[in-house]
C-alpha positions as CSV (number, residue, x, y, z in Angstrom):
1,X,-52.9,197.7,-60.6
2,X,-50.0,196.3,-59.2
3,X,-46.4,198.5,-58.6
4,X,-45.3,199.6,-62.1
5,X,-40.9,200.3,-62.4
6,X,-40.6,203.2,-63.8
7,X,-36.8,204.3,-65.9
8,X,-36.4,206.9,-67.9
9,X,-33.6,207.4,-70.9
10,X,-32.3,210.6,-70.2
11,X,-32.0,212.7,-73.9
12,X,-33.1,216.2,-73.4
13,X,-36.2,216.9,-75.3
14,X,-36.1,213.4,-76.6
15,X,-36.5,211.8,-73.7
16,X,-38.8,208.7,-72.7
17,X,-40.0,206.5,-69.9
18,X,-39.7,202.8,-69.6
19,X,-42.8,201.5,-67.7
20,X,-42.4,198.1,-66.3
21,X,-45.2,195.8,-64.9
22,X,-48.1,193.9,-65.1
23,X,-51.7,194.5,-66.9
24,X,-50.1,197.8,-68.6
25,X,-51.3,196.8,-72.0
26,X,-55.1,197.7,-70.1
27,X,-53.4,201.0,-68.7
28,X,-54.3,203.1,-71.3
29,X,-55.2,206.1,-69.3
30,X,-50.7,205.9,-68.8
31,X,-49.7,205.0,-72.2
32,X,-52.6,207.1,-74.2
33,X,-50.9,210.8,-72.8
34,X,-47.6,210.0,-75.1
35,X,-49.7,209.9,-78.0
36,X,-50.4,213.5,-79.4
37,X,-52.2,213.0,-82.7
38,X,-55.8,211.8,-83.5
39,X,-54.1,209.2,-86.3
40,X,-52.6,205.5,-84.8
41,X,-51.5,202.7,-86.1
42,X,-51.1,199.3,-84.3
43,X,-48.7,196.9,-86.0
44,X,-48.5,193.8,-84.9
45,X,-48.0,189.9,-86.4
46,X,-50.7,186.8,-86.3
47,X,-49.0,185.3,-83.2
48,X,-49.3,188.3,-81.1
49,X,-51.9,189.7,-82.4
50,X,-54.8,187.6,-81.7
51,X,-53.8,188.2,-77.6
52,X,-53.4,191.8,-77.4
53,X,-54.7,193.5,-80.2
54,X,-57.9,194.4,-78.9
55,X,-57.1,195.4,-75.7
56,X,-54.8,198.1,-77.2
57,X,-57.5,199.3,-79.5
58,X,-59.2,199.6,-76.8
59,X,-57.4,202.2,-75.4
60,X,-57.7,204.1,-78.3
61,X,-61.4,205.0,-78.5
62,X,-61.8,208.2,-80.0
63,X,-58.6,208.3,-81.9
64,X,-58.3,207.6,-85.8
65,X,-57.0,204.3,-85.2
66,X,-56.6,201.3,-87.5
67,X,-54.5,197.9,-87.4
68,X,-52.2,196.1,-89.6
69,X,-51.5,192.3,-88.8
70,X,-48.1,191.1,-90.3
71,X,-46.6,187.5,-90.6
72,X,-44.6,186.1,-87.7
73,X,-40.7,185.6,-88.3
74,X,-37.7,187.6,-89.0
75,X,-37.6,186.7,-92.3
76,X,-40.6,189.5,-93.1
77,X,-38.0,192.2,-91.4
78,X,-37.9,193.7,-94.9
79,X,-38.3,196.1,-96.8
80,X,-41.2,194.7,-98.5
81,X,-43.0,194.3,-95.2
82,X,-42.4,197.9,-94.5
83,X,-43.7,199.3,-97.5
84,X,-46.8,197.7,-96.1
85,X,-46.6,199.6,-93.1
86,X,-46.1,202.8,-95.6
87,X,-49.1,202.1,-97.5
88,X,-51.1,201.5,-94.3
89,X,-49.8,204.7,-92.9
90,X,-51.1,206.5,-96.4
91,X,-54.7,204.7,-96.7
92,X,-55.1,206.1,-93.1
93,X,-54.3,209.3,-94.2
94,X,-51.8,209.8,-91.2
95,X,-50.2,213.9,-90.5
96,X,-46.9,214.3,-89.1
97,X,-48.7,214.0,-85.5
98,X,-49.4,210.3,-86.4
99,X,-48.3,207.8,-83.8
100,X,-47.4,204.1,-84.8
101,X,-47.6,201.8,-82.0
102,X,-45.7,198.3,-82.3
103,X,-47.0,195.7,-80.8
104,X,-44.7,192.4,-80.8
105,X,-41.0,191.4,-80.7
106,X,-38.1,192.8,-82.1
107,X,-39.1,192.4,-85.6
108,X,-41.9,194.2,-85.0
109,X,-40.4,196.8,-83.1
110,X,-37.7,197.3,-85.5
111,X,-40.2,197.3,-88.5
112,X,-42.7,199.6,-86.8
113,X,-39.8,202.1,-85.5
114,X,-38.1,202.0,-89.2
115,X,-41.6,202.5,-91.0
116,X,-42.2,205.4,-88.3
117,X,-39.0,207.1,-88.3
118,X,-39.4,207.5,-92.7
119,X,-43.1,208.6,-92.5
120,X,-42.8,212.3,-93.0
121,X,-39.6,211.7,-92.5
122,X,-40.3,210.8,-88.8
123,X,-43.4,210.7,-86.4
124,X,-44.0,209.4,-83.0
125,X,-43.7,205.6,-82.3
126,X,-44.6,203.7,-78.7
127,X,-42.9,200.5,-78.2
128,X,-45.6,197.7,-76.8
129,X,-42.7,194.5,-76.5
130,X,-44.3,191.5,-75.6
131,X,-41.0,188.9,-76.0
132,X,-38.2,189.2,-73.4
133,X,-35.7,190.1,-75.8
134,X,-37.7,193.0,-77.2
135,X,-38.3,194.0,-73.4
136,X,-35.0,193.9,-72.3
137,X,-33.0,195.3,-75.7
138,X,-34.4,196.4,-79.0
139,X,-37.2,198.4,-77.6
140,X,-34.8,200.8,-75.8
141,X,-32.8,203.2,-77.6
142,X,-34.2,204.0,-80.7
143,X,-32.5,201.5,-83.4
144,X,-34.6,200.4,-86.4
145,X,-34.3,198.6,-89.2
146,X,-34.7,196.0,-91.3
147,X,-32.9,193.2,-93.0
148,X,-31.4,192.6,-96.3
149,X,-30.4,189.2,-97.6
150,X,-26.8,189.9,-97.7
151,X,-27.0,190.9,-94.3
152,X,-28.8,192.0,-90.9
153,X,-30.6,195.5,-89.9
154,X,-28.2,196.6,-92.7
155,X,-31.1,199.4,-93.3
156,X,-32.0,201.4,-90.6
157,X,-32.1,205.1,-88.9
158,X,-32.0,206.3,-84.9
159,X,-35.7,207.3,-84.1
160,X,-36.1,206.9,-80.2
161,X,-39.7,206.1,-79.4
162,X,-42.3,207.9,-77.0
163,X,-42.6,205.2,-74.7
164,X,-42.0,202.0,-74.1
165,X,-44.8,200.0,-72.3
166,X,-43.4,196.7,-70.8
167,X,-46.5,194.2,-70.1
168,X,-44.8,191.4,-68.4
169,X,-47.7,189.3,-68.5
170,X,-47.2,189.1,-71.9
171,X,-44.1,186.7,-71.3
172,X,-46.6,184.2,-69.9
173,X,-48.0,183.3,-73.5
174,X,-44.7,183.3,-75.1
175,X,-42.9,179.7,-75.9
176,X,-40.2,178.5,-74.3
177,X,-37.9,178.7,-76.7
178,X,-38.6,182.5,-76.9
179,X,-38.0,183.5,-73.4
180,X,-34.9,181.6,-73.4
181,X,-33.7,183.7,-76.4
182,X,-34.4,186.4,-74.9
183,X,-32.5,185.5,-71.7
184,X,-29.1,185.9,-73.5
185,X,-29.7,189.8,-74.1
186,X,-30.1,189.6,-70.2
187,X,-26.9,188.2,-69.5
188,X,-24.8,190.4,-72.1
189,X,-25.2,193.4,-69.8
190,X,-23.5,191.5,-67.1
191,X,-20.6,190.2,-69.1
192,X,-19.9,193.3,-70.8
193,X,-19.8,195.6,-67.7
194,X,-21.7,194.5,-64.3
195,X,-19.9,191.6,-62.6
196,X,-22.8,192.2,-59.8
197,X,-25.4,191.5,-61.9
198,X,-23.4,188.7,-63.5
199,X,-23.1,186.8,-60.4
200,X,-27.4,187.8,-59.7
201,X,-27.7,185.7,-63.1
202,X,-25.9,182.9,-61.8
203,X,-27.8,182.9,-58.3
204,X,-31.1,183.2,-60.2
205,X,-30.7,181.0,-62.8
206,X,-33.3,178.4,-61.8
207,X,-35.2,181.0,-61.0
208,X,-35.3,182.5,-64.3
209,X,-35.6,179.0,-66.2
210,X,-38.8,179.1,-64.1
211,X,-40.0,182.5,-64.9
212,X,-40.3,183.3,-61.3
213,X,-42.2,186.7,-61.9
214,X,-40.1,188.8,-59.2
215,X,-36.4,187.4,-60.6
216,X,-37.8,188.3,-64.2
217,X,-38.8,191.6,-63.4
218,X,-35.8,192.1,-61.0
219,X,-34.0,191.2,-64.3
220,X,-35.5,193.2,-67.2
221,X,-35.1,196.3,-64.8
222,X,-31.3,195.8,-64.2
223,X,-30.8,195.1,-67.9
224,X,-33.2,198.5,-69.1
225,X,-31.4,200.5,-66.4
226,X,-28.3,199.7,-68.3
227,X,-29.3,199.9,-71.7
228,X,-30.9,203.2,-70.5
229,X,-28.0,204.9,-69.4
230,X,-25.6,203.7,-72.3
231,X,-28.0,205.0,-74.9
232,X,-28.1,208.5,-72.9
233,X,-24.7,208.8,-72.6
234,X,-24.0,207.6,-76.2
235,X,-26.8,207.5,-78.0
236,X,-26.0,207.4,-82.1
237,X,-23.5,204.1,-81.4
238,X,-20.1,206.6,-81.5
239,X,-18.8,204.9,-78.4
240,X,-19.8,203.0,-75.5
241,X,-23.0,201.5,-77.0
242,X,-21.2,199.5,-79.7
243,X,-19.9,197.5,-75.8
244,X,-24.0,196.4,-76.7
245,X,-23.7,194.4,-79.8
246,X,-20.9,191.9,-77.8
247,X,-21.4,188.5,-79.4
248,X,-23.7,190.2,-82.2
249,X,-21.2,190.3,-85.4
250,X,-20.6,186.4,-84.9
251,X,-24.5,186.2,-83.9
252,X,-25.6,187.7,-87.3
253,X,-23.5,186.1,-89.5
254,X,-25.1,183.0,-87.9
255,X,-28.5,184.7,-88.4
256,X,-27.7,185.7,-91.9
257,X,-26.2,182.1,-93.1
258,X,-29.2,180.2,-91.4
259,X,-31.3,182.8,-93.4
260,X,-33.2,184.0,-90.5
261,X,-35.2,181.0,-89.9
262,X,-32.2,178.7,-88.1
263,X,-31.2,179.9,-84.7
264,X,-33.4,182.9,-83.0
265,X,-32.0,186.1,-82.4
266,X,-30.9,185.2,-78.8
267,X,-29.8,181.6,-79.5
268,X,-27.3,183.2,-81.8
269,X,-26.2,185.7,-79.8
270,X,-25.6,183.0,-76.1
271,X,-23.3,181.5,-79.6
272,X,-21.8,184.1,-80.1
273,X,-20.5,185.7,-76.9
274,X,-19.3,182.7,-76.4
275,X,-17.0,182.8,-79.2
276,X,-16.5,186.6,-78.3
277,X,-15.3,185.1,-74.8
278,X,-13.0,182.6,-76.3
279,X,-11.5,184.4,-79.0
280,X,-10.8,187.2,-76.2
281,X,-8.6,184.2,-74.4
282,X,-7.0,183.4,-77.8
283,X,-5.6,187.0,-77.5
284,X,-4.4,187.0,-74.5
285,X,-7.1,189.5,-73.6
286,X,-8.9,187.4,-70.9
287,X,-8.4,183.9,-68.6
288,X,-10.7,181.0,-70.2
289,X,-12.0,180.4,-66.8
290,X,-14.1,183.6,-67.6
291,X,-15.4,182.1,-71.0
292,X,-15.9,179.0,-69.2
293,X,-18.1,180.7,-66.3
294,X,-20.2,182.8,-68.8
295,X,-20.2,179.3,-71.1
296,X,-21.9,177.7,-68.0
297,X,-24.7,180.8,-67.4
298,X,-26.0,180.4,-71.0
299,X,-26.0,176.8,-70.7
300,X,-27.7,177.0,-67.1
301,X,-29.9,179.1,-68.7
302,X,-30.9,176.1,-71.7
303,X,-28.8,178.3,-74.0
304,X,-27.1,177.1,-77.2
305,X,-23.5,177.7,-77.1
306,X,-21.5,175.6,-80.0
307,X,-22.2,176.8,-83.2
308,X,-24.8,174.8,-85.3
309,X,-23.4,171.0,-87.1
310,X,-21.9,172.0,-90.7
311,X,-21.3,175.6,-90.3
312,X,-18.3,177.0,-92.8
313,X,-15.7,179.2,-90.9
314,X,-14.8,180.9,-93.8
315,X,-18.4,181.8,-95.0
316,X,-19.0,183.0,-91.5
317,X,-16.2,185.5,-91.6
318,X,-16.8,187.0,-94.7
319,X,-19.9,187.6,-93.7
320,X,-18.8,189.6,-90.3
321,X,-17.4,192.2,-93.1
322,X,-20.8,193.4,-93.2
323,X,-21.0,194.3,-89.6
324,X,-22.0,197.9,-89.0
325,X,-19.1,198.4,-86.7
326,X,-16.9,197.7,-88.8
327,X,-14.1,200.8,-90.5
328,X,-11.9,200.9,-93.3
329,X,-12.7,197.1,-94.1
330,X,-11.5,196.3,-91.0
331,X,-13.3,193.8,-88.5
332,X,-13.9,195.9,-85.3
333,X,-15.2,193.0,-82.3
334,X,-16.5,193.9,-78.9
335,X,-14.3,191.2,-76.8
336,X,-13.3,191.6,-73.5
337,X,-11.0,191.4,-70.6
338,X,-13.1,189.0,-68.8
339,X,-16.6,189.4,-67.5
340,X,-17.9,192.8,-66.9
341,X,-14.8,194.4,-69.1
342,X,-15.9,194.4,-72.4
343,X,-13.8,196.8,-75.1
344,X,-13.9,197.2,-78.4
345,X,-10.8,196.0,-80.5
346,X,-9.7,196.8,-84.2
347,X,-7.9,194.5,-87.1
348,X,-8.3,191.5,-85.4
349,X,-6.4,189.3,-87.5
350,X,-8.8,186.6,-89.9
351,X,-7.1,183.7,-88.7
352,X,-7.4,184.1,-85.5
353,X,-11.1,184.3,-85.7
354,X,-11.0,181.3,-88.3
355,X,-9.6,179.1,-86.0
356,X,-12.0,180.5,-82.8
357,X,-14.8,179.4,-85.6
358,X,-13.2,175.6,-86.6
359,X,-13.5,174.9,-83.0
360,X,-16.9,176.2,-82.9
């Protein structure tokens, strides 16, 4: 077994470990003492599925454990899909020391976590990511959710997991399009408060393009350290962790008008930092050098960063107003001072964010 990074989010009783390395999907004798109940569910969908599965339910001999295989896409983040979960949860007769694992991407996560934190109204849940994005962001901290179509994880609760397991070989079956998504949750922690790491990104950029295995392990360690310590220090979103969701309330609303299926999760989100970045220099906030320099980083990294041919400004920003951050009807964006110096700032004025949006 090779060296396994070990982090750990820091929440009194709640708290977890974050296990990083390789072949820890076959490490059940680590992952199996977080579970504390006889009934388990695996969730996962029919890409993912088919690779790991039964190496999971392997681990489980002995246990009451069954499976449920899900479609792949963030259009089945719904409530519909989680009533499955429910009713999967029931036929197995789960107790309120049941343990859901999820096994998959952020969807899945999310899906698995939400399911888990309303059964009984909440039992144990282990994390299993197997994209890059789910490694390095929504499998730490305890969001989950599900979308609506007027809007993105617009249902949800806080339910922190057990565990999270990070496999990194799983990254070597997922497409290329996928681990480049998921490379934009990378480099958010360095623009919105880690200039170091920032300028690691730019040094490693071919290297990450190429999924050298110690730069992408080097990476998703530096960005759960981070994510690890926000959630700690902040962990319900009443603060510091909304510095998280930088580029996400233009990101959505590009999500949410491409009705899931347009841009992934990360291609929105390069998109929208990079509007975050330029609006910021609109304001007088930052220098457009530094939306320049994180414009060439995304792009380094094969990154979208214009917004997609034919997108409406206007039907964009009305649908920012359903952003979670947001108080009083008032549009509350993370922007920043330039890289590493992200804030949050209140009643930014519509026009100025219409006319960051016509210029795309």
């Amino acid at each position: 077994m090779s060296t396994v990074r070990t982090l750990d989010v820091a929440l009194a009783a709640r708290s977890y470990p974050i296990w990083i390395g390789r072949n820890l999907l076959r490490d059940a004798t680590r992952w199996r003492a977080a579970i504390r109940g006889r009934h388990v569910l695996v969730v996962s969908n029919a890409t993912v599925a088919p690779l790991y599965l039964d190496t999971v339910m392997a681990g489980l001999d002995g246990l009451q454990a069954t499976r449920l295989v899900l479609p792949d896409g963030e259009q089945y983040k719904s409530l519909e899909r989680c009533g499955e979960v429910l009713d999967a949860l029931a036929a197995l007769k789960a107790n309120r020391d049941a343990c859901v694992i999820a096994l998959g991407g952020g969807v899945i996560g999310d899906l698995a976590g939400f399911a888990a934190a309303c059964w009984m109204r909440g039992v144990d849940f282990l994390q299993m990511p197997t994209t890059l994005l789910a490694q390095v962001d929504s499998s730490v901290g305890g969001k989950t959710g599900v979308n609506l179509p007027a809007g993105k994880n617009l249902v949800g609760a806080f339910h922190q997991p057990r565990a999270v397991v990070i496999d990194t070989d799983t990254l070597a079956s997922l497409p290329a399009r996928e681990y480049r998504s998921g490379l934009a949750e990378v480099v958010k922690y360095g623009a919105i408060g880690d200039t170091a790491f920032f300028a690691w990104l730019e040094r490693a950029a071919d290297a990450l393009v190429a999924r050298d295995a110690d730069a992408v392990a080097e990476a998703i360690e530096r960005s759960c350290r981070h994510k690890a310590g926000v959630v700690a220090r902040d962990e319900r979103e009443d603060g510091e962790r909304a510095l998280l969701n930088f580029g996400h309330t233009f990101g959505h609303a590009l999500e949410t008008a491409g009705g899931y299926g347009r841009l992934l999760h990360g291609e929105a989100v390069a998109i929208g930092m990079v509007l975050a970045a330029n609006l910021s220099s609109d304001l007088g906030l930052s220098a457009a050098a530094d939306a320049q320099r994180l414009q060439r980083l995304l792009e380094c990294l094969e990154l979208p960063t214009s917004l997609p041919a034919g997108s409406d400004a206007q039907a964009l920003l009305q649908l920012m107003y359903l952003d979670k951050k947001n108080l009083s009807g008032q549009l509350r964006l993370i922007l920043w001072r330039g890289i590493g110096a992200a804030e949050i700032v209140p009643a930014v004025a519509d026009t100025a964010i219409l006319e960051c949006l016509r210029r795309g």
